[in-house]
Each structure stands twice: as structure tokens, then as C-alpha cells.
Steps between C-alpha positions, in 0.01 A plus 500: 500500500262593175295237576426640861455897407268333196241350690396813732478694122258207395301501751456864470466496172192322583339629746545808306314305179234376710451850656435671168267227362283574782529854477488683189436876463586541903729736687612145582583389156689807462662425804574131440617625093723749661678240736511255245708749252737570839550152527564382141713830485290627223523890600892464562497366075311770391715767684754356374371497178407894505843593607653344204230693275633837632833388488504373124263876470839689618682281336369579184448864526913484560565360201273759335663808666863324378370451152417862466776627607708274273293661224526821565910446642467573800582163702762521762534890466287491825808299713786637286394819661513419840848371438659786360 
């Protein structure tokens, strides 16, 4: 089964190759760049990769907000309110 959905991504991979040795600084090298990023699934990795950045970003500026309020004694007055 890998070794059938491998061979259509070689040969693509190739034409692709060819297409931008023949080609560079075209709207066709763009093209061809852009398709080959699609295929290798190099846009989906660096989405990926940004969505962890603003997640770890949050993240962070949590554990900020918690520290200060641990400092000044404020942390879990905020729920124990809602509670009551």
C-alpha cells in the first residue's frame, strides 16, 4: 500500500525538481515551489508550528497572571467569589 501512494509522490517530486531547474525567478517557479510545499506538506508543518507558538505565548502569559496574583494573594479569590 506505501509502496503504491509512494511512487505517484516520486514522480512528482520530480517533475516538480525538473520544473524549477528550468525555471528560476518565474511565476512558474513560484508556482511549481508552491505545489511542491503542498505536496511535501510543508505549509501544514509550519501552521502547525505557529499555533503551538501562540499557544505556549498564552500559555505563558497564564502562568504570569497566576504568579502575580500569588504575590500579591489574590489567587482563587476570583472563583471563591462566584461560589459564595
Amino acid at each position: 500500500m506505501i509502496k503504491k501512494s509512494l511512487a505517484p509522490l516520486i514522480v512528482t517530486l520530480s517533475f516538480v525538481a525538473c520544473t524549477l531547474a528550468g525555471c528560476s525567478g518565474s511565476d512558474a517557479d513560484k508556482a511549481a515551489r508552491e505545489t511542491s510545499a503542498e505536496i511535501t506538506g510543508k505549509n501544514m508543518v509550519e501552521k502547525g508550528e505557529k499555533i503551538k507558538q501562540q499557544i505556549n505565548r498564552i500559555s505563558e502569559s497564564e502562568i504570569e497572571k497566576i504568579q502575580q496574583d500569588i504575590r500579591r494573594g489574590t489567587y482563587g479569590e476570583e472563583q471563591e467569589g462566584g461560589n459564595k
